[in-house]
C-alpha positions in Angstrom: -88.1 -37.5 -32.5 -91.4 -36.5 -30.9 -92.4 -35.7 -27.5 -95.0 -34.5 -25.7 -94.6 -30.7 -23.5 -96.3 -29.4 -20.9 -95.9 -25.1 -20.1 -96.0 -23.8 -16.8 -97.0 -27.0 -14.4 -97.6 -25.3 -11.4 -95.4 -27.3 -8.7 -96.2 -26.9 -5.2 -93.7 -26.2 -2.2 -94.5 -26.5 1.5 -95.4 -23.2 2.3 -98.2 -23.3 -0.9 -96.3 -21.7 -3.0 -96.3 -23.3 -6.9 -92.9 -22.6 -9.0 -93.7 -22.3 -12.6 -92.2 -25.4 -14.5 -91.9 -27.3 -17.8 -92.3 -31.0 -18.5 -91.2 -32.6 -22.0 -91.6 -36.1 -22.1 -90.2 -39.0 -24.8 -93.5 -40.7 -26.8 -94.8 -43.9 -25.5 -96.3 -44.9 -22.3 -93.6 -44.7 -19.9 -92.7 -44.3 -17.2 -89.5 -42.5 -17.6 -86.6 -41.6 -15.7 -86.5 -37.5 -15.2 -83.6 -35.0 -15.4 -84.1 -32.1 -13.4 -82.9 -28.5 -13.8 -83.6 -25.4 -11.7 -83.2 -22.0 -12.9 -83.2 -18.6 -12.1 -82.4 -17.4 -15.7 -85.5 -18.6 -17.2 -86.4 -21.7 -17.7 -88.0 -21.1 -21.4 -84.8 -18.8 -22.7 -81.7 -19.5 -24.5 -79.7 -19.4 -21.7 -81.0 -22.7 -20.6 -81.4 -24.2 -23.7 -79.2 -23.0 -26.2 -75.9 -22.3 -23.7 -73.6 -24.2 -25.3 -71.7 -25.6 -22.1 -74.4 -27.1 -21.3 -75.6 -31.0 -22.5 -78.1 -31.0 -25.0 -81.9 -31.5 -23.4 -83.4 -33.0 -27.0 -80.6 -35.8 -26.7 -81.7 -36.2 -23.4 -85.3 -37.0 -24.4 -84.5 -38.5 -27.3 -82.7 -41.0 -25.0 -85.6 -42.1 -23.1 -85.3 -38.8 -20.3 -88.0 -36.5 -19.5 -86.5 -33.1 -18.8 -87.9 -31.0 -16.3 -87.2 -27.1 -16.0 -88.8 -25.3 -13.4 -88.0 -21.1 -12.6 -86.4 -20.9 -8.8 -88.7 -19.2 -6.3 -89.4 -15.4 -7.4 -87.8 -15.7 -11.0 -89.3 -15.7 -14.1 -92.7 -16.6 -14.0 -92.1 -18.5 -10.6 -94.2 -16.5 -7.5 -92.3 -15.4 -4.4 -88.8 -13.6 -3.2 -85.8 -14.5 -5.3 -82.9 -14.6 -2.3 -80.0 -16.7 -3.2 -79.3 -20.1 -2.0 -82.0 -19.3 0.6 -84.7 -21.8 -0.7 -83.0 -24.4 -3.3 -82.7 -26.7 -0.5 -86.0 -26.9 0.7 -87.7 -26.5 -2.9 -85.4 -28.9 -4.7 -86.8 -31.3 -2.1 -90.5 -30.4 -3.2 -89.7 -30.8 -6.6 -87.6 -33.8 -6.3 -90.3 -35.6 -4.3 -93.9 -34.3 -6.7 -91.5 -35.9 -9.5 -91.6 -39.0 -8.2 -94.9 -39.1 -7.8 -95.6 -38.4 -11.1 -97.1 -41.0 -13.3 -95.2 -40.7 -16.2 -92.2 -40.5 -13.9 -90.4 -44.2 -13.0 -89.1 -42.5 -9.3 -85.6 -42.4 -10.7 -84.4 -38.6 -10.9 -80.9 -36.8 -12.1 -80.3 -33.3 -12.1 -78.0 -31.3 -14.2 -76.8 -27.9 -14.7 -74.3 -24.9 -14.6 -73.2 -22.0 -12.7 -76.5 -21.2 -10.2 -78.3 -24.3 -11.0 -75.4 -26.3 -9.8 -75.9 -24.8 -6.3 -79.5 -25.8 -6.7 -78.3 -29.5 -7.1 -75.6 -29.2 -4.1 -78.3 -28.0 -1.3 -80.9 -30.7 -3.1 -78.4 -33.8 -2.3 -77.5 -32.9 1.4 -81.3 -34.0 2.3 -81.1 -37.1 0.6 -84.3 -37.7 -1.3 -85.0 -41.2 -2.5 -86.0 -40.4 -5.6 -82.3 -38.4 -6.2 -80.0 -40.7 -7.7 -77.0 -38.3 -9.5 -76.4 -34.2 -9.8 -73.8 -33.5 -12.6 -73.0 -29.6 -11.5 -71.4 -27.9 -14.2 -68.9 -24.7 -13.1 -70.4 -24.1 -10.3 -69.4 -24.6 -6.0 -70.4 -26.4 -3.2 -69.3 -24.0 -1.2 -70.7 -20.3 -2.2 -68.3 -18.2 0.6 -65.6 -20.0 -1.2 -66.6 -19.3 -4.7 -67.7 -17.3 -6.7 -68.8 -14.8 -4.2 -65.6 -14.2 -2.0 -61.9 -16.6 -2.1 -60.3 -19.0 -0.3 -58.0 -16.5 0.7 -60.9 -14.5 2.1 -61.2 -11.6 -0.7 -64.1 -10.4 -1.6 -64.7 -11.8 -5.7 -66.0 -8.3 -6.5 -66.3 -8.9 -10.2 -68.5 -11.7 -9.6 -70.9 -10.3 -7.3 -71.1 -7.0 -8.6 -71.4 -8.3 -12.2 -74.0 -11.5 -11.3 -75.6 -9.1 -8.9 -76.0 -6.3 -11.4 -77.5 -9.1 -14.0 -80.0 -10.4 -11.6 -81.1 -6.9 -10.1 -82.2 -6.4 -14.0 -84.2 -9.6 -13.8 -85.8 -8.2 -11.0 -86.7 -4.8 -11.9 -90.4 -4.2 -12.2 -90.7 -7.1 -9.8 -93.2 -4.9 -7.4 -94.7 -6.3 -4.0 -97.8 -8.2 -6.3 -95.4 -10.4 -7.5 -93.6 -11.1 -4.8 -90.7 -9.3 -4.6 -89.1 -7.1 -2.0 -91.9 -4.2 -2.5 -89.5 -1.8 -3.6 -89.9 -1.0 -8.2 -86.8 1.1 -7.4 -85.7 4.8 -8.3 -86.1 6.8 -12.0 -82.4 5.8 -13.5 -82.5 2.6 -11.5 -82.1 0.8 -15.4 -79.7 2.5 -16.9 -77.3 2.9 -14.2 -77.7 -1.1 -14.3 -76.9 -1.1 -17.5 -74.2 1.3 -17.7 -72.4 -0.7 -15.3 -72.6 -3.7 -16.8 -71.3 -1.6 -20.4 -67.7 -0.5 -18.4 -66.0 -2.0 -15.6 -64.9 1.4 -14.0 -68.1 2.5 -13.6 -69.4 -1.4 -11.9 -66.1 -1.4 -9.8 -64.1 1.7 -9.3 -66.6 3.8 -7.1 -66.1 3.7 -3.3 -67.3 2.6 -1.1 -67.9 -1.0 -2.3 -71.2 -1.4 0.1 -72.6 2.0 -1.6 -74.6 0.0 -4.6 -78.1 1.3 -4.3 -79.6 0.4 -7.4 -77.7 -3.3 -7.0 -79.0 -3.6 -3.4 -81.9 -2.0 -4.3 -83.3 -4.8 -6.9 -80.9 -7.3 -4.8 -80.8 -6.8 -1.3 -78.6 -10.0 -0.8 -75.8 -8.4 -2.6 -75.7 -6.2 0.2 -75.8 -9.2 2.5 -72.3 -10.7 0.9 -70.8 -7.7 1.7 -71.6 -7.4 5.2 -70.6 -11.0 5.9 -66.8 -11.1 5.4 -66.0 -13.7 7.4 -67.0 -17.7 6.8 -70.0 -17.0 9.2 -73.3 -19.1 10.1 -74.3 -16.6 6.6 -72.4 -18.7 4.3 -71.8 -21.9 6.8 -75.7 -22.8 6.3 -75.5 -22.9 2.7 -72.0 -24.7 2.1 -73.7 -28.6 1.2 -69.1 -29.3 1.5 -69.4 -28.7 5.0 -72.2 -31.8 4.9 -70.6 -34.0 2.4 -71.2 -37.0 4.7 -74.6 -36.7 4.0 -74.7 -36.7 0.3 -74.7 -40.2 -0.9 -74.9 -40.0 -4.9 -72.6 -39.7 -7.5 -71.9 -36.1 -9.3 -70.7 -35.3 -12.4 -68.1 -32.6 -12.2 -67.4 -30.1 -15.8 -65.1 -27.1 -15.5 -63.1 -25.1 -17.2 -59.4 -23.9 -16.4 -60.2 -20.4 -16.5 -63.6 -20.5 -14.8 -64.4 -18.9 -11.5 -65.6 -21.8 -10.0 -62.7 -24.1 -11.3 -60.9 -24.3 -7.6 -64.3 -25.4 -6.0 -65.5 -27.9 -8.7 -62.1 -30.0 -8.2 -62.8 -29.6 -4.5 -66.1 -30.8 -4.6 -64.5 -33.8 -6.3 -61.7 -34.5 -4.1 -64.1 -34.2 -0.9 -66.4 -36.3 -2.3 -63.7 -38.9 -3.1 -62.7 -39.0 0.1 -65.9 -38.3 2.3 -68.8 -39.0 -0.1 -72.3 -40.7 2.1 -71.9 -43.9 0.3 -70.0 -45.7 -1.8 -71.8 -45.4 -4.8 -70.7 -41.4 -3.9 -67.6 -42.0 -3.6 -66.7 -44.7 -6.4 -69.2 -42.8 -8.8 -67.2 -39.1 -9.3 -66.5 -38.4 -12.4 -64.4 -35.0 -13.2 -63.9 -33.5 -16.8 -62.0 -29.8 -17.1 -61.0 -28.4 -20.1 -59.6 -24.8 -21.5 -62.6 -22.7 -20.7 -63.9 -19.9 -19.1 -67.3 -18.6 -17.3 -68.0 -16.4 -19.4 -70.1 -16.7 -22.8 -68.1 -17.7 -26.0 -65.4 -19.2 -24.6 -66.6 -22.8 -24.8 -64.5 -23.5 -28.1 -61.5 -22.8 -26.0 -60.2 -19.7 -28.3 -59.2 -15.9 -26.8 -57.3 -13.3 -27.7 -53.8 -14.1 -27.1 -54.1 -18.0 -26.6 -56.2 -20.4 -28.3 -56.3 -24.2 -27.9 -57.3 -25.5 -31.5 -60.4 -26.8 -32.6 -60.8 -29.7 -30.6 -60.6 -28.1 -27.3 -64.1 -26.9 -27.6 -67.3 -28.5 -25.1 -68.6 -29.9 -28.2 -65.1 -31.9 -28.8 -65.4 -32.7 -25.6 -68.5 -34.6 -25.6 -70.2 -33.2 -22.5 -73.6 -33.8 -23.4 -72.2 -37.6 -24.2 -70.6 -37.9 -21.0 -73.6 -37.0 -19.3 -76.0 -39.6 -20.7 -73.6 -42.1 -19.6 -73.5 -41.3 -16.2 -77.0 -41.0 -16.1 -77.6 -44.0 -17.6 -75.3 -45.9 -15.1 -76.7 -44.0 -12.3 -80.5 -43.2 -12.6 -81.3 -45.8 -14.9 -78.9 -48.3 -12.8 -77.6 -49.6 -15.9 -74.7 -51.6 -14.8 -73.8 -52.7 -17.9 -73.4 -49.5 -19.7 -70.0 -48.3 -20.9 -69.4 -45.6 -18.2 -65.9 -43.7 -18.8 -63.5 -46.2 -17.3 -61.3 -43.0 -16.1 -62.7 -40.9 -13.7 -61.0 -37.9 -14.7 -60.9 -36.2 -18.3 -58.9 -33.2 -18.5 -57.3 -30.7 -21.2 -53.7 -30.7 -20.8 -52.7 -27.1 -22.4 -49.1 -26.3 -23.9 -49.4 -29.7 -25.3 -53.3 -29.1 -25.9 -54.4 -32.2 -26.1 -57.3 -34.5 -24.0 -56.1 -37.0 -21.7 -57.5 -39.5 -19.3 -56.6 -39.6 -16.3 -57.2 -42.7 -13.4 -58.0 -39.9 -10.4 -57.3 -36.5 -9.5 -54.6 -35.5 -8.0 -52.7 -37.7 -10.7 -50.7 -40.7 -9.0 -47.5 -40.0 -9.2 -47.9 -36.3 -8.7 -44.4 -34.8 -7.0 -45.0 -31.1 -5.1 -41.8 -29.3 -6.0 -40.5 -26.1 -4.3 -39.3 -23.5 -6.8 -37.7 -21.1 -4.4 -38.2 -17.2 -4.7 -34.6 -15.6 -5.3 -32.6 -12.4 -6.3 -31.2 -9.3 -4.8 -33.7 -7.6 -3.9 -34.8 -5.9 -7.2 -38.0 -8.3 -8.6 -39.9 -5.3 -9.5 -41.0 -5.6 -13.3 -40.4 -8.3 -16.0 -37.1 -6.9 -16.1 -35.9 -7.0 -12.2 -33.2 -9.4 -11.2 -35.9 -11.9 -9.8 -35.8 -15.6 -10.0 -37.5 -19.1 -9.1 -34.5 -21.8 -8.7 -35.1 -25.3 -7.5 -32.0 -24.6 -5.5 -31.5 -24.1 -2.4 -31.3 -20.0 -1.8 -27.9 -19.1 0.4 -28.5 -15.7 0.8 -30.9 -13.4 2.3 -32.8 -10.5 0.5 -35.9 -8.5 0.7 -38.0 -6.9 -2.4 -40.2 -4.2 -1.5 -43.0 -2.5 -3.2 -45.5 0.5 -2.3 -49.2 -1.0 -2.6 -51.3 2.2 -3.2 -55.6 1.0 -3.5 -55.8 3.9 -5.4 -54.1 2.8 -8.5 -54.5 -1.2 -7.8 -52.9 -3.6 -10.5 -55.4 -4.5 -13.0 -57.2 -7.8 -13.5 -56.0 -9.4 -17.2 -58.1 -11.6 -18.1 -58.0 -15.0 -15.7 -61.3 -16.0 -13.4 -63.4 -12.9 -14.8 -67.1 -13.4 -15.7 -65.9 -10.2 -17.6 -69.9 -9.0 -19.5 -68.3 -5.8 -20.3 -66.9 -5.1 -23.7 -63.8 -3.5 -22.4 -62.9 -7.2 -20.4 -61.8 -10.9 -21.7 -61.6 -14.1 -19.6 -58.9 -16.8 -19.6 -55.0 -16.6 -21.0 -54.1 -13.2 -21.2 -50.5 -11.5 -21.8 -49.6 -10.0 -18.6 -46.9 -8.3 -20.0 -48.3 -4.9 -19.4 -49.3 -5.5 -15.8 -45.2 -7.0 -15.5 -43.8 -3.2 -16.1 -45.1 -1.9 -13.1 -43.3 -1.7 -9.6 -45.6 -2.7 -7.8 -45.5 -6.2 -9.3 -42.9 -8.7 -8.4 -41.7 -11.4 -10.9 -39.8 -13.9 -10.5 -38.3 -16.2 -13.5 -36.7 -19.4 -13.9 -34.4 -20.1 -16.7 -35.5 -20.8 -20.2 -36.6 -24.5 -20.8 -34.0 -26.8 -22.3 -36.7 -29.8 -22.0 -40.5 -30.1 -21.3 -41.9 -29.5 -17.4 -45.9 -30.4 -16.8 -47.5 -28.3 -14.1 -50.8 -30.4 -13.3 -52.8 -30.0 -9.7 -53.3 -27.4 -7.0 -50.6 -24.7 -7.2 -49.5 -23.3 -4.1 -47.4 -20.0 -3.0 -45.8 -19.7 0.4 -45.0 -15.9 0.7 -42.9 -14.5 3.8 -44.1 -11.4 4.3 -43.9 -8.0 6.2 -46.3 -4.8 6.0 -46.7 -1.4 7.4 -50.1 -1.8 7.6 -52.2 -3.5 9.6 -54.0 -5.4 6.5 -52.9 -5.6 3.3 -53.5 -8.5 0.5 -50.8 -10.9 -1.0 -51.5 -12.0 -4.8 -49.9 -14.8 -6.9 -50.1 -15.5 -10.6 -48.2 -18.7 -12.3 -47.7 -17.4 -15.6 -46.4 -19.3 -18.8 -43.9 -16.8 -20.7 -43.7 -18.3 -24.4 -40.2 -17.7 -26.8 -42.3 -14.3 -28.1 -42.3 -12.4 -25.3 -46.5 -13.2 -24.5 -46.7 -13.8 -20.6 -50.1 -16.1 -20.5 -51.6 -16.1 -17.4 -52.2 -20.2 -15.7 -53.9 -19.6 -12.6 -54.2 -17.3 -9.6 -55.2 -16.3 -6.6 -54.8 -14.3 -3.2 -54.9 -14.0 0.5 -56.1 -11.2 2.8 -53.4 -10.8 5.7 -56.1 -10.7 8.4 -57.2 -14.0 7.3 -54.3 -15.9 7.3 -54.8 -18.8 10.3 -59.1 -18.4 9.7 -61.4 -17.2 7.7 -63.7 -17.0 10.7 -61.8 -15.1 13.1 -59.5 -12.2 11.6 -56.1 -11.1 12.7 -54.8 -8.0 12.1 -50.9 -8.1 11.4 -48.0 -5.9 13.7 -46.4 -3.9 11.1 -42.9 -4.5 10.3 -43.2 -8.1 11.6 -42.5 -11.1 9.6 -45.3 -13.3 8.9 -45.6 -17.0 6.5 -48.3 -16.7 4.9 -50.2 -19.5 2.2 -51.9 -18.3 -0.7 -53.7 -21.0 -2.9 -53.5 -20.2 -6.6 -55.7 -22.9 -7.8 -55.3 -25.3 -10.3 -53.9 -25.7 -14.2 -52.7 -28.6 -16.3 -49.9 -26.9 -18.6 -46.9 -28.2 -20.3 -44.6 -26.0 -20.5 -42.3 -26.4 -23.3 -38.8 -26.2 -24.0 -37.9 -22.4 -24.8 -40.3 -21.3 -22.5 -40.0 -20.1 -18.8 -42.1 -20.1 -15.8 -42.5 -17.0 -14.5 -44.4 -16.1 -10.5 -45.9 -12.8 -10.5 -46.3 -11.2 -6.6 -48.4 -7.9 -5.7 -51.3 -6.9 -3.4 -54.1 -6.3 -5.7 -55.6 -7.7 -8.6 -58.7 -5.6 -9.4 -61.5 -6.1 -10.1 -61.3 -9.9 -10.1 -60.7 -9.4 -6.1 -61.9 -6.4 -4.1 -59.3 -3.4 -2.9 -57.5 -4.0 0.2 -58.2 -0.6 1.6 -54.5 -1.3 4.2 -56.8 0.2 7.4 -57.8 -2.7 9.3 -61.1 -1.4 8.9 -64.3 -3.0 7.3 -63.6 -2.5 4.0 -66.7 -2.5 2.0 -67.5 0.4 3.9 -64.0 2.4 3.4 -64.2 5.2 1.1 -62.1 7.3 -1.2 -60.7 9.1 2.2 -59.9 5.8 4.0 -57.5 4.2 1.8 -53.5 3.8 2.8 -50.7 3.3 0.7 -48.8 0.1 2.5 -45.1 -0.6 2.3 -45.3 -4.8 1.7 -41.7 -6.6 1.7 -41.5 -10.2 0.5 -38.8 -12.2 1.9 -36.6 -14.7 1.1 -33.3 -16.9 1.6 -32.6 -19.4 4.5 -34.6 -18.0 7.3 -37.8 -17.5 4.8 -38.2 -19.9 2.4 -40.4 -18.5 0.3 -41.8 -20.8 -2.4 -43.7 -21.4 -5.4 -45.1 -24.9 -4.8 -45.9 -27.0 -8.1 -47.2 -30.0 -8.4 -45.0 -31.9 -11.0 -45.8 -34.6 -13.4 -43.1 -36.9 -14.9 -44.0 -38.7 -18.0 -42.4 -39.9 -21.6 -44.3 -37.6 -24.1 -45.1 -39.6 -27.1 -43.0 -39.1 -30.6 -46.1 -37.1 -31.9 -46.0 -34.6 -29.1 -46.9 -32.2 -31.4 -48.9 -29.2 -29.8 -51.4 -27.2 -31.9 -50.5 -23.5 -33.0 -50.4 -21.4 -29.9 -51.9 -18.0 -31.2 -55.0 -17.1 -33.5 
């Protein structure tokens, strides 16, 4: 295969600024359709090129593409201030629109790519360009507030922006005022403080309070920015291309991974666009693939410490960069008569770990089962007398637990981006996390047959505090016939945001309140001798910030400020508390065979 490349094309935006940008282009004449890709990592480094989630660019050109990489406004070698989310719009539609004029370009353009340059391709499509015919996001949001940087529940995601904001402060260091940036080279130490945070998660997260980040804030200012914008505002409003999905009219590509931080958003994105896409080509043209991976580097072949999926569970099995030169060849080249998938959905089904197909997501056929919250009173620890029944509960009880900040109950694995050696992604054991009493768990009986847990998990909690803010966590946990507790999905909801996420309410203490806490999505069968297992506390640190229990603003709360709350979870007739999962009912095949569990 040969092609021709171009280094460094200087691209012009409205304001005169030209973003640094890199052209290879199949031999022959042309023209050619383009993929695009925007990047703040680099647009010459591995991390756009060799990342292994992501499709392959030489099988893109060597399909007829040219591929286009171009370094977001004040990154790498591109000129100006790099402020997140605060330009892609604008310069996506710059880009998008000197593409098509291009001569070697036919006016047909896709873009593609993960994490940060999948917000790039969500704030390109609500404008509309011509020239834009298809985005295929990969783990990434169309709605930022929502993910990474805080929850749906309304937590701040503190792993993810202090670890992303840690990463890109690095990029910017040295970045003076001649090039751009905020005019500020930083303090002596500025470096290694980065860099030591980034080498052990207590030294990132532990230090209060959370707003006090100067060499973060320093090289990032908009991290600082997150933090003072706790609500859903006009901050995050302006940036959230979900809020505008009427005016996106092309088709997207959706890849995720079970374990990802993004994973709640990308199926949302999805669904939304389903539903409420521009067009019909937007709507009919979603395509959704999600298998057992995580953010983080290294976990594309679907293997971590205490659960691995086999082999063919890996983003090369999977046949992303496959996938996407179908789409694009049914939706930038217009090639109706290519082979596109003929299911929209493609997802790894784990327990059984295997790939299935599915016609749309949620699966037809999908029954939401309540799985009430029961016992005497006593859930504390793996070994309390709690339990989830399908039954209706007759009697009333109350479990109680003492949520202290100070000692908050560690984040095992799950949604981490987890850089730091001393930190894993994905299906961890939460056994150790299940001995203390300030975690609830609540177990149905051991599985005489095979249950299959696929779609949006939801936990309705009834709940009572002595403070006037506290957080409620959930964890759907797979316990396995050897004792391992492997963590499915979770999630959590700040009491104070409980009816909005735009306009807080503290709670009375002592009164009783329903609250909903969305704990994502999973596809997991889980097999006979195992049991499903609900895990309830108030913290989960540092995938989510610290509850501080005040009431108070509390990225500003310090060591002094914190309050130990007295949280109750209710249940019987009168509160109904419930783990909500949405059940699929199927006839496994003879071969249901599932690979080995454990490495």
């Amino acid at each position: 295969m040969s092609f021709a490349v171009e280094v460094d094309v200087p691209v012009p935006m409205r304001d005169g600024i030209a973003l640094a940008t890199n052209v290879w282009r199949p031999e022959g004449p042309g023209p050619f359709p383009a993929l695009l890709v925007r990047t703040p990592y680099g647009k010459d480094a591995a991390g756009t090129y060799g990342n292994p989630k992501l499709p392959d660019v030489f099988a893109f050109v060597g399909a007829g593409y040219a591929v286009v990489a171009q370094d977001v406004r004040g990154t790498s070698r591109s000129p100006g201030v790099f402020v997140p989310h605060a330009f892609e719009g604008l310069d996506s539609v710059d880009t998008l629109e000197w593409l098509a004029e291009q001569p070697w370009c036919d006016g047909a353009v896709g873009m593609w790519g993960g994490s940060y340059m999948g917000f790039t391709q969500w704030q390109a499509a609500v404008h509309d360009v011509p020239a834009l015919r298809a985005i295929a996001p990969l783990m990434t949001s169309a709605d930022p507030y929502a993910a990474p940087w805080r929850s749906p529940g309304g937590a701040l995601s503190q792993d993810a922006v202090l670890t992303w904001g840690t990463l890109s402060a690095l990029r910017n260091l040295g970045r003076g005022p001649a090039d751009g940036h905020f005019g500020k080279h930083g303090e002596p130490g500025d470096a290694q403080a980065l860099l030591s945070g980034l080498a052990d998660t207590r030294r990132l997260h532990d230090p209060l309070p959370v707003a006090d980040r100067g060499a973060v804030t320093r090289h990032l200012p908009w991290a600082g920015q997150v933090l003072n914008h706790p609500e859903r505002d006009a901050f995050w409003q302006e940036v959230a291309s979900i809020d505008r999905c009427g005016d996106i009219t092309v088709p997207a590509l959706h890849v995720g991974g079970w374990y990802d931080v993004f994973i709640g958003e990308t199926v949302r994105s999805y669904t939304t666009m389903r539903s409420q896409g521009g067009s019909t080509a937007a709507r009919e043209g979603q395509r959704l693939i999600i298998g057992p991976w995580s953010h983080a580097d290294g976990t594309d072949l679907g293997t971590f410490p205490d659960r691995s999926f086999g082999l063919h569970s890996s983003i090369k099995a999977a046949d992303v960069t496959g996938a996407h030169l179908r789409f694009f060849d049914r939706w930038v080249r217009d090639r109706t008569d290519t082979p596109d998938d003929t299911h929209r959905v493609r997802i790894f089904v784990m327990g059984v770990d295997r790939w299935r197909d599915e016609v749309d997501w949620p699966l037809p056929g999908t029954r939401h089962t309540d799985f009430f919250l029961a016992g005497d009173g006593r859930a504390n620890t793996a070994d309390g007398d709690g339990v989830l029944t399908r039954d209706a509960v007759p009697v009333k009880a109350t479990d109680t637990f003492l949520y202290d900040p100070g000692r908050p109950v560690p984040s095992l694995g799950g949604t981490v981006l987890a850089v730091a050696s001393d930190a894993y992604p994905g299906p961890a054991d939460q056994a150790a996390v299940e001995t203390r009493d300030d975690v609830l768990c609540f177990t149905a009986p051991v599985l005489e047959h095979p249950v299959e847990v696929t779609g949006h998990v939801t936990l309705v909690l009834h709940v009572s505090s002595s403070a006037p803010d506290t957080d409620f966590t959930g964890k759907l946990v797979d316990v396995h016939p050897d004792g391992r507790a492997i963590l499915l999905c979770e999630g959590v909801q700040r009491a104070r945001y409980r009816k909005s996420l735009t306009d807080p309410e503290l709670l009375e203490p002592g009164e009783v309140y329903e609250m909903t806490v969305d704990l994502g999505v999973t596809a997991n069968v889980f097999l006979p001798g195992h049991r499903i297992r609900l895990e309830v506390s108030s913290s989960n640190f540092p995938r989510y910030d610290r509850n501080t229990n005040t009431g108070g603003t509390i990225a500003a709360d310090g060591e002094d400020d914190l309050a130990v709350a007295v949280n109750r979870v209710h249940h019987g007739p009168a509160h109904l508390s419930r783990l909500i999962l949405p059940l699929i009912e199927r006839p496994e095949p003879e071969d249901a065979t599932p690979t080995k569990a454990r490495t």
